[in-house]
N, C-alpha and C positions, 0 to 999 in steps of 0.2 A: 296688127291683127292679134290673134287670142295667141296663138301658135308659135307666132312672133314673141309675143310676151314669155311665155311658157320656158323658149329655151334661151332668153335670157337669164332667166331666175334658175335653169338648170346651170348653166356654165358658170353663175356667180355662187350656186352652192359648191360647182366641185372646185372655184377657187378657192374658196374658203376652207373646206378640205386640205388644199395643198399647202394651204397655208401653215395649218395647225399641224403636221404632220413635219414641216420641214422647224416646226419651231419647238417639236420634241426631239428631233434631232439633236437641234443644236443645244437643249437642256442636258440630252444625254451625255453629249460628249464634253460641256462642263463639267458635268458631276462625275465623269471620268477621269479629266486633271485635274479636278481638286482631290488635293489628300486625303487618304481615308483616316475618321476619328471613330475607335472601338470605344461602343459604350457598354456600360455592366448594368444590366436590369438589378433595381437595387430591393423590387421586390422576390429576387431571388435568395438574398442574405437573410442570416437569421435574425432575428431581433433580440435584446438584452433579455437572458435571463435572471432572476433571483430567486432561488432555492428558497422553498418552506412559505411564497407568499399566494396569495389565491384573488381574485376580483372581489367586485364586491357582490354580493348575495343578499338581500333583505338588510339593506343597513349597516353589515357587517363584513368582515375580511380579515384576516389573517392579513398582518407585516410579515410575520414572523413564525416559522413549526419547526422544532428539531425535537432532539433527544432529552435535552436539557425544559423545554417546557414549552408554552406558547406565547406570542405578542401579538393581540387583536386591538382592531379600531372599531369604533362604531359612531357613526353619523350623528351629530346633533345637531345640523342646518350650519349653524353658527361656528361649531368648533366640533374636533372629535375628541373622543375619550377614547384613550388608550390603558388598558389592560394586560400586567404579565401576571402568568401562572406557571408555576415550574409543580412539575410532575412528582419530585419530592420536597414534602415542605422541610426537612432539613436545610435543603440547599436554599432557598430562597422561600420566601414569603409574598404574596398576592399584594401586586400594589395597580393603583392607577394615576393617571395624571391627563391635562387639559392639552391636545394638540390643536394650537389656533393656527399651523401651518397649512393643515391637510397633507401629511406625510404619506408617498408614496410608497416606500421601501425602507426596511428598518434593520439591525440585527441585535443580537442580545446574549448577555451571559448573568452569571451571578452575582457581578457587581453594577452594571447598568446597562444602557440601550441607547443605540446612535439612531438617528433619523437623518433622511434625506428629503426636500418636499422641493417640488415643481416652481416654475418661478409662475407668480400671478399679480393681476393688477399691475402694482409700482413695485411688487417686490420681488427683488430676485430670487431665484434658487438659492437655496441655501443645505446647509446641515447643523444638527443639531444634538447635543447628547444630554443624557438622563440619568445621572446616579440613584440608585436605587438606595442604598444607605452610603449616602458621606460623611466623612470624617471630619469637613471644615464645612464652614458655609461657603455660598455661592459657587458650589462644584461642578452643577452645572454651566453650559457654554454654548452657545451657536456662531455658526460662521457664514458669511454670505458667498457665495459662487460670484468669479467673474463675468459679466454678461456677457449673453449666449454662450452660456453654458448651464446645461441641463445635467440634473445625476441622471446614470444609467445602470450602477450596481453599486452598491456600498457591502465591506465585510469588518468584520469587530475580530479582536486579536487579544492576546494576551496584556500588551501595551500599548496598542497602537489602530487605530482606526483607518482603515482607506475607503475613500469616495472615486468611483470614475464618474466622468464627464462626455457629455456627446462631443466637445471638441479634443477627444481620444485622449487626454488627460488622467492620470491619477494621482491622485492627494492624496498626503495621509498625514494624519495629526495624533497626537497623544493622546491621553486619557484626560488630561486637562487642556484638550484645546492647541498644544504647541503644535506649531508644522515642523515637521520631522522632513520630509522630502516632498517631492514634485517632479513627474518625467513624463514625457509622451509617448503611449504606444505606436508599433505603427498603423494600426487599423482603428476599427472600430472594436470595442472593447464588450464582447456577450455575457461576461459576468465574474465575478469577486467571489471568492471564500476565505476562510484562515482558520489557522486552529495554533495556541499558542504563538509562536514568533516565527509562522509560518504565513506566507501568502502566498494564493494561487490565482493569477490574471488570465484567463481566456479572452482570445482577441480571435477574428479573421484572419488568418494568409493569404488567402489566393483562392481564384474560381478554381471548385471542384474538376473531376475526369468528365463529368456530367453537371448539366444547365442548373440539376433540381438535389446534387448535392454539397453538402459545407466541409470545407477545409480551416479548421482551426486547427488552436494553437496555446499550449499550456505554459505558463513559465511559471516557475518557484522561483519565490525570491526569501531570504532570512533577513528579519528584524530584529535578531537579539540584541545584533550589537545598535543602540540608539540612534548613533551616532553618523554611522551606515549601513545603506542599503544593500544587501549584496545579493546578487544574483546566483541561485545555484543549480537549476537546471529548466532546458527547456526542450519537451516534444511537442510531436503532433497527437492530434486530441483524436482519436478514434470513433468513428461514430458509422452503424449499419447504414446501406446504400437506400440515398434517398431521407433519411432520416436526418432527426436536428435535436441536437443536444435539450432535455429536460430537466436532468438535476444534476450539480454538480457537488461535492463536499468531501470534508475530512472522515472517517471511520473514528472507533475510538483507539485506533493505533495507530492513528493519526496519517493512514496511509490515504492518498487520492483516489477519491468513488467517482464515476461516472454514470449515468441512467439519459439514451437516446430515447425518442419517441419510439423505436421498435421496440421497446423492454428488453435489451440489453445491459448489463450491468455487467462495468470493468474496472479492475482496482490496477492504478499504477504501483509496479512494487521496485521502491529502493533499492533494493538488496541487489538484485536483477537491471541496474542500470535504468533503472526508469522506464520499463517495458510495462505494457500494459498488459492483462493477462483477464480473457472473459472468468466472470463466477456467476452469474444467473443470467436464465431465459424466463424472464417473465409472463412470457407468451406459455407456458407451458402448465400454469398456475391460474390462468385463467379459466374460468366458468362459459365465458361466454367472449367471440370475435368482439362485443363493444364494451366488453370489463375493461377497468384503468385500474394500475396499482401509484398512486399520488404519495410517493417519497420521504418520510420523515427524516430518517437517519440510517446510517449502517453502524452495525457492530463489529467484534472480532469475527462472528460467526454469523450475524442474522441479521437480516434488512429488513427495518420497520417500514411499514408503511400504511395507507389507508384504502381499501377497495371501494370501488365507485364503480358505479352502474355503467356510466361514460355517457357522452351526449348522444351518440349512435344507438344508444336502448332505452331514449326515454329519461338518464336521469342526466349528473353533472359530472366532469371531467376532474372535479376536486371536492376536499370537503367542505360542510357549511361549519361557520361559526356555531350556531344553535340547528339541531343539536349537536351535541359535541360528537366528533368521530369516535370512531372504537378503532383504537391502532393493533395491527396485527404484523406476526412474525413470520419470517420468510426465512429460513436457511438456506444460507449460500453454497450453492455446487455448481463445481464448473462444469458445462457440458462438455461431456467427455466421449470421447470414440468407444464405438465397443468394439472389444479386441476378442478373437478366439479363443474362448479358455479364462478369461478372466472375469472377475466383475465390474462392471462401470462404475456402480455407486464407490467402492474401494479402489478405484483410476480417480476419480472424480476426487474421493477426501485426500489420496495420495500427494495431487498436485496442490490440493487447497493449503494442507497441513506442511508443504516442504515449502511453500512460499511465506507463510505464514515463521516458520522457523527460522528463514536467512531473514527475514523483519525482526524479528526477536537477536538475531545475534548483531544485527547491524547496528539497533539500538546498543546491545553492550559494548561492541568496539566502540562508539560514540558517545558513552557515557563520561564525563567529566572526569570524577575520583572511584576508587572504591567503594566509597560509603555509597553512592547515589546508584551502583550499578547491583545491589544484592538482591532488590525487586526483580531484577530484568536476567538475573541469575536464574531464579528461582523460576522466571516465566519461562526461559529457553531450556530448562530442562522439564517442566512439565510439557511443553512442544514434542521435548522429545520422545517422550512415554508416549504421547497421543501417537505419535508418527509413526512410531516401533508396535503399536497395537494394531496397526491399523497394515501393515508391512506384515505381520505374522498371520494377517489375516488373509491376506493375499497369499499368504507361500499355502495355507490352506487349502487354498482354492486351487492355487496350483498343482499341487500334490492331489488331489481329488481331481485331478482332468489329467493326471501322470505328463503334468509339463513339468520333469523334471529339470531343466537348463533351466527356466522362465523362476522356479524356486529358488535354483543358486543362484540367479541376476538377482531377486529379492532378497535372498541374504547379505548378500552382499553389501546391502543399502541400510541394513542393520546397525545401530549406533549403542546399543549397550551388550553388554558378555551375557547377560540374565536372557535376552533375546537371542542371541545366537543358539543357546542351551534349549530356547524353545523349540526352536527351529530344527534343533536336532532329534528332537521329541517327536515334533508332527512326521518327519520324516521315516524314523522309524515306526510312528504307527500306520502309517502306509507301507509300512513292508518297503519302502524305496532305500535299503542299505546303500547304494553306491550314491545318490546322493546326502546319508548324514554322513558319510565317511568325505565328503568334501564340505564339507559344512562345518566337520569337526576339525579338519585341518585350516581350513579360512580362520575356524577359533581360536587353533594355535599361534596361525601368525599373525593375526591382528592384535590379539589379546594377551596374548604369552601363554594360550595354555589355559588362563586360569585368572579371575574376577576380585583376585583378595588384593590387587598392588594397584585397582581403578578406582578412580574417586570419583566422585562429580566433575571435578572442572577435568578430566581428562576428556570426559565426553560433550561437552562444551562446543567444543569446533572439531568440526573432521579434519583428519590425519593429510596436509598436502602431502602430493606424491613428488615425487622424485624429480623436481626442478627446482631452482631459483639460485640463488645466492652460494648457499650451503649444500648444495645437491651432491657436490664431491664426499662430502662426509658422511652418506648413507651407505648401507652396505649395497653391493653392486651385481654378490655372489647370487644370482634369481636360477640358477638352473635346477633347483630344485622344486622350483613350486610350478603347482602342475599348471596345466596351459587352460584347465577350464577355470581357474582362478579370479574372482574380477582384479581388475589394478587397482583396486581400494586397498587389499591386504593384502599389498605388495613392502607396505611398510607401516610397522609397530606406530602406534600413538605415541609413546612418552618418549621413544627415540624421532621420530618425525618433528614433533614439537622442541626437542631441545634445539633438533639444529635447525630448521627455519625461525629460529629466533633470531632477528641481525643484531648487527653492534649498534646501541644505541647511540646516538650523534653525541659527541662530548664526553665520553665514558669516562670514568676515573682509571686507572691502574689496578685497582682492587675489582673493579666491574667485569675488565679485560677478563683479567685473570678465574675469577668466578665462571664465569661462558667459557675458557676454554677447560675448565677443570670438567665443566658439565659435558662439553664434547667428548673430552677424554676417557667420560665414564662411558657416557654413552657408547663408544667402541667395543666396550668391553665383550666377551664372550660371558653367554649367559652363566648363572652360577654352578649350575650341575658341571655340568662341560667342562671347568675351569679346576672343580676340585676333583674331579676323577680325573686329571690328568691326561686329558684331551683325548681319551679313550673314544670319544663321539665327537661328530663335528658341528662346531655351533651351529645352529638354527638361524638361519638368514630374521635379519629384523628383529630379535631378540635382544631384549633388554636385564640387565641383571638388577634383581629387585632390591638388592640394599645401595646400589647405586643411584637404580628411579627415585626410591627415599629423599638418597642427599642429594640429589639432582636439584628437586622439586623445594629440600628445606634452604637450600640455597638461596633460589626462584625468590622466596617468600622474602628471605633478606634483602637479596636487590632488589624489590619490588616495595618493600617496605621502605626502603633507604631513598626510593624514588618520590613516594606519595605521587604517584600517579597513578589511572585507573589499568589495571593488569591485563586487561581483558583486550586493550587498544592496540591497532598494527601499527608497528615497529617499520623500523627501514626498510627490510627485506621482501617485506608484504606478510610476513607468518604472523601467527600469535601463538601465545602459551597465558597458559590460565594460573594464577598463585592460587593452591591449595589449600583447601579447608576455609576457603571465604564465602562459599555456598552449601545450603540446607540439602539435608538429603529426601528428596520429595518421590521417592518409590521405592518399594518395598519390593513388587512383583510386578510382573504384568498382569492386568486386567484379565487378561483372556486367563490366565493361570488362578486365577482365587487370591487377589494380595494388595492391602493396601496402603497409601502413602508412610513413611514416617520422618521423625523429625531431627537431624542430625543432633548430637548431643554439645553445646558449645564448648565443651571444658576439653574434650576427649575427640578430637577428631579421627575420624574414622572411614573407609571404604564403604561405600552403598551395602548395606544388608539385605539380606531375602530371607524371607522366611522359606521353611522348607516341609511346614506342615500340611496338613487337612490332607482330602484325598487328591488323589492325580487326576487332571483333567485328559479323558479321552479326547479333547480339540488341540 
């Protein structure tokens, strides 16, 4: 019957039912004892960048944009033509040539331009470089990539060229071709710079705190020496939350720039151990939420770069080949906290300028000889005028909001005697006598008093304090100097210097004896003291100035006898500077009315100031 029928088809549906339900059971509890295998969404990583190159646009694209000039390609169906221009025709001259590769990513200097290009048809990936003027024939060279292997960054070097590979590979080759080395990252490799016989490899480490942020990873490595490669430091790559690395490159102090897609911009500094330190918010320069600033180059001071509407307002994310961009200047400040009583912009250039100066002095402890270190002389004490203007200007400020402690913490940080003397100035024109009257004793004992026995290289490197090797040989008597003192002048320059000098490894007997003669002077009790018959008692940290003399003409003998560069740390970790081997590049301070001069070669002499024009009420 119907009904008959009806609840057959009912009871074979709910078997069927029980069916499928007992047979996701038993899938479930499969896939419960089988092991679990964590996979990584690989559309989460970042993909390869290369600084200064742009898609294509109408035909055209930039390889290649820095400081130095630009490298464009442009379509001819058949083949491209590749175009450099350098920004100064001194430097380089406008050339072109035939790419039958179709080069992907390129780099370039004043003497030629490497290419990378994709493997096509039958032919593999390869690289390829370009003398711009050679000196021999056939100076140019290409090399082909192993199969399955794709470039993913290429960087150009003083000697030496490297290509990375998607099988996390990097090559590098000479300037004619030779393979120099070959090693494998551990990840995947996001992009190449160099500058000189420096290289910079960014790679992945590890999944971020979060899904949708990148963990890389920066390593330095030096190619001076040809022969090998040597590794010299590696961190982590800092980049804002959520954000993924945009440009990476050298400055022209050759220090490592970063720029994330947030527009942050952070310079790793040397000096500092390889810490990264923010110096612009990009975000803060923009016109409009869809403005892009598209990266050229950084300077010591200012980040070139190209604004763009961005895609979010209509226009592009980068510039076009035609027309040519208009590059524009960015000065770098680090975002700085505002503090009560102070100025930011003067926090801001404080940090800029004191990172900027341990750069400049790490360059001179690392200079080879003498002769190569008198530029890098000349730069660390022009740092130091910028820094001590800029420091006087702050105790300004401070003294005008009567943060007198906050003025003597700024004095404190004071590195020439001409600057200390300011300092005593603004204080008395604020009526604040109890702090020049510690300002003027800071001057005594850091200085002796008086600016006629400082030279240039004395102000070179600050005065380490009372540790290391030689720390017994400082004077020890402190119970005179007052408690609001900083511990910066707690001890004399020319005395701090002689004894954080170590024995150098191998010494002669003449050398020995030289160093302890220079201790022994060093002990002495200043000269007033010594001829009045110790009527008065020496002044803690005090140096007798026809001792500092023969201290210092000593210095210059064993330093000379060495031909090594003077400026370079010793055993101990100290340095000391040989005298009279740098220019005198200040006269006054800026804020006072005074300008550079030029030490005299024949006639060496203490820093001069003028003492004319009128007095500046600042």
């Amino acid at each position: 019957s119907k009904e008959a029928k009806e609840a057959r088809e009912l009871e074979l549906e709910l078997a069927l039912r029980r069916e499928e339900r007992l047979k996701a059971l038993r899938d479930d509890s499969r896939a419960a004892a089988a092991p679990t295998i964590m996979t990584v969404d690989k559309s989460c990583a970042q993909p390869a960048v290369h600084s200064g190159a742009t898609p294509w646009h109408n035909r055209r694209r930039f390889l290649a944009y820095n400081l130095l000039g630009s490298l464009t390609s442009r379509d001819e169906d058949m083949h491209c033509t590749v175009e450099v221009a350098f920004a100064d025709a001194e430097r380089g001259r406008a050339a072109s040539t035939r790419d039958w590769y179709r080069s992907t990513m390129a780099a370039f200097d004043e003497e030629g331009a490497v290419f990378a290009a994709p493997a096509a048809d039958e032919r593999k990936a390869m690289v390829w470089y370009w003398p711009f003027s050679p000196w021999a024939a056939n100076s140019d060279w290409h090399a082909d990539l192993p199969s399955e292997e794709e470039p993913t960054a290429i960087a150009l070097g003083f000697n030496f060229t490297a290509v990375a590979t998607s099988a996390h590979n990097i090559r590098v080759f000479s300037r004619t071709g030779r393979p120099m080395g070959a090693w494998t990252a551990r990840s995947a490799i996001v992009s190449l710079c160099a500058s000189d016989d420096t290289l910079a490899v960014v790679e992945h480490s590890a999944r971020g705190a979060h899904a949708d942020e990148q963990a890389l990873i920066v390593t330095v490595y030096s190619l001076a020496d040809e022969r090998r490669i040597r590794r010299l430091r590696e961190r982590p790559l800092p980049l804002s939350a959520g954000a993924t690395l945009a440009w990476i490159g050298f400055a022209q102090s050759r220090a490592l720039v970063t720029v994330d897609s947030a527009g942050i911009v952070r310079t790793c500094v040397a000096a500092w151990d390889y810490e990264w330190m923010p110096t612009l918010d990009l975000t803060t320069i923009r016109k409009s939420a869809a403005e892009r600033q598209w990266v050229v180059g950084v300077t010591d001071a200012q980040l070139i770069c190209v604004h763009c509407r961005g895609s979010e307002g209509g226009g592009l994310d980068f510039p076009t080949v035609l027309p040519r961009p208009v590059l524009a200047a960015v000065l770098l400040e680090m975002p700085a906290v505002v503090v009560e009583g102070s100025l930011p912009e003067l926090d801001s250039a404080s940090l800029m300028l004191s990172a900027q100066l341990e750069e400049a002095r790490a360059a001179l402890r690392s200079a080879p000889d003498e002769e190569s270190s008198e530029g890098l002389v000349e730069l660390v004490l022009e740092r130091i005028v910028a820094l001590d203007k800029n420091t006087i200007k702050q105790i300004h400020a401070a003294c005008a909001k009567d943060r007198q402690a906050r003025a003597l913490d700024l004095a404190g940080q004071l590195r020439m005697p001409r600057s200390l003397e300011a300092a005593i100035k603004l204080a008395q024109y604020h009526k604040q006598m109890q702090l020049a009257e510690r300002v003027s004793r800071l001057m005594r004992i850091t200085f002796g008093g008086t600016a006629d026995h400082v030279t240039n290289n004395d102000m070179l490197f600050d005065a380490p304090t009372a540790q290391g090797p030689y720390a017994e040989g400082l004077p020890q008597n402190n119970q005179s100097f007052d408690a609001g003192l900083p511990p910066r002048a707690r001890t004399s320059a020319p005395a701090a210097q002689i004894y954080s000098r170590a024995e150098p490894p191998g010494a002669s007997l003449a050398e020995r004896t030289a160093l302890l003669a220079e201790r022994a002077a060093a002990r002495q009790p200043s000269g007033s003291a010594a001829v009045e018959g110790g009527s008065e008692e020496a002044e803690p940290g005090r140096v007798d100035e026809q001792a500092a003399k023969q201290t210092q003409a000593t210095s210059t003998a064993v330093a000379g006898a060495r031909g090594v560069n003077p400026f370079a740390k010793r055993g101990g970790g100290g340095t000391i500077a040989t005298p009279n081997s740098a220019k005198d590049v200040m006269e006054k301070l800026h804020t006072m009315g005074a300008q550079p001069t030029v030490e005299s070669k024949r006639k060496p002499a203490a820093p001069a100031f003028a003492t004319g024009g009128k007095r500046s009420k600042a």
